[in-house]
TORDREN-316749 format. One record per residue (C-alpha): residue in three letters; x, y, z. Coordinates in nm, 2 decimals. Layout:
BEGIN
ALA, X, Y, Z
...
This chain:
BEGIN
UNK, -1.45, 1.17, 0.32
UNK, -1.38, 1.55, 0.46
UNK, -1.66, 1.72, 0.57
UNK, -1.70, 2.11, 0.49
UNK, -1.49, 2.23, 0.83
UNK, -1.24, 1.93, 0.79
UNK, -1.19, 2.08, 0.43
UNK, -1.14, 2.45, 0.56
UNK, -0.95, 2.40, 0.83
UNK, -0.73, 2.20, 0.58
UNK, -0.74, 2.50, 0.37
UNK, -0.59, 2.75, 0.60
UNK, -0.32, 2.49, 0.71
UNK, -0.23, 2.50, 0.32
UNK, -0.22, 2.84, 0.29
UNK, 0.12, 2.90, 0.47
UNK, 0.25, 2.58, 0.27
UNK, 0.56, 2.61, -0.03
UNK, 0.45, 2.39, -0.29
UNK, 0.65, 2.06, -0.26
UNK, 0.53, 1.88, -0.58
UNK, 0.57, 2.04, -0.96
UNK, 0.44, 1.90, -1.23
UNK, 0.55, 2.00, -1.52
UNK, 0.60, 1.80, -1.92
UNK, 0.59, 1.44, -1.79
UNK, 0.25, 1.50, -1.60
UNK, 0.15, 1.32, -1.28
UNK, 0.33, 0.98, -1.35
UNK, 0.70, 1.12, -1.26
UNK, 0.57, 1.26, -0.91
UNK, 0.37, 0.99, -0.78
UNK, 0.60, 0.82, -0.59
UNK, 0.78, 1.14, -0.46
UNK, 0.38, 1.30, -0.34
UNK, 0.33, 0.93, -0.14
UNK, 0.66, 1.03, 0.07
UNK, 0.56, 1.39, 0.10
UNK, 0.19, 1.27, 0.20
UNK, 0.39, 1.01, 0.50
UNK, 0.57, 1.29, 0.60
UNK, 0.34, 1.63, 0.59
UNK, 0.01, 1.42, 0.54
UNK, -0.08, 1.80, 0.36
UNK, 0.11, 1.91, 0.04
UNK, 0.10, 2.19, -0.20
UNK, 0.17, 2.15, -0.55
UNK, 0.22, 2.33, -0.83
UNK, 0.16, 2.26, -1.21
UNK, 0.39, 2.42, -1.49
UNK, 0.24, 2.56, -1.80
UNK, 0.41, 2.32, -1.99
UNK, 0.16, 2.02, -1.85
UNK, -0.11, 1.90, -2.12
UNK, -0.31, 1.84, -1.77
UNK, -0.50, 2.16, -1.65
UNK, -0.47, 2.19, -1.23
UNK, -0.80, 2.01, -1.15
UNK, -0.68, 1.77, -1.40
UNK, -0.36, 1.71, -1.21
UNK, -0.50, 1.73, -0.89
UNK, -0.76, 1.50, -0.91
UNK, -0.50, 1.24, -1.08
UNK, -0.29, 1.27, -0.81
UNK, -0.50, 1.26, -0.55
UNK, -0.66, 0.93, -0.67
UNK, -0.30, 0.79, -0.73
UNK, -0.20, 0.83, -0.41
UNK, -0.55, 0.76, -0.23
UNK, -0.56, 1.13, -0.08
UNK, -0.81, 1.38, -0.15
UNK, -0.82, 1.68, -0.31
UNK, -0.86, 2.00, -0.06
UNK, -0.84, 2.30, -0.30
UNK, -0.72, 2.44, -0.61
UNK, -0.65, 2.79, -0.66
UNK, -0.43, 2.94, -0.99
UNK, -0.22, 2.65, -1.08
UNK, -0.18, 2.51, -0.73
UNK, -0.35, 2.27, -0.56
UNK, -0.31, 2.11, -0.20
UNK, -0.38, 1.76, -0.10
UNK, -0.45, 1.55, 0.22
UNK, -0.37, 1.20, 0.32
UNK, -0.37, 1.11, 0.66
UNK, -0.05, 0.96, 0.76
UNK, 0.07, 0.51, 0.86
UNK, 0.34, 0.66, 1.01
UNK, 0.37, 0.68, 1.42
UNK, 0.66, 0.89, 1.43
UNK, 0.53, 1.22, 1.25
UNK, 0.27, 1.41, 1.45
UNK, -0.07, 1.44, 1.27
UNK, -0.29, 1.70, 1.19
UNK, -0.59, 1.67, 1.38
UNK, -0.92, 1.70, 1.19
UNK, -1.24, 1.91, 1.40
């Protein structure tokens, strides 16, 4: 689990972030396989949910996030930003206080 710096200095790392992931009429199960990539790659991604989702954001997020065994690092409007630390050797990591 993130503890309370973890999860802030997550937040301002997110900030600065384009959302990668929309969600939109067909809810969480189109984008899970493209958010596992994105969480590989990035290990933090912003995302962004449509008004046309029956899911509200914390909803989505916390969908999501379970989905792809990442945890949920904020939600703010109708975005939220999520962090999964990456397998991958090749792609340099954020590292956690």
């Amino acid at each position: 689990a993130l503890t309370g710096k973890n999860i802030r200095q997550l937040r301002s790392l997110a900030h600065h972030l384009n959302p990668t992931i929309i969600i939109g009429k067909g809810d969480v199960n189109d984008e899970v396989e493209q958010a596992n990539a994105a969480l590989e790659a990035h290990e933090l991604i912003k995302c962004s949910v449509l008004d046309t989702s029956s899911l509200d954001v914390r909803e989505a997020a916390n969908e999501l996030a379970e989905r792809c065994g990442a945890e949920v690092v904020q939600v703010i409007g109708r975005k939220f930003s999520i962090y999964r630390e990456t397998s991958r050797d090749d792609v340099e990591k954020i590292k956690l206080d």
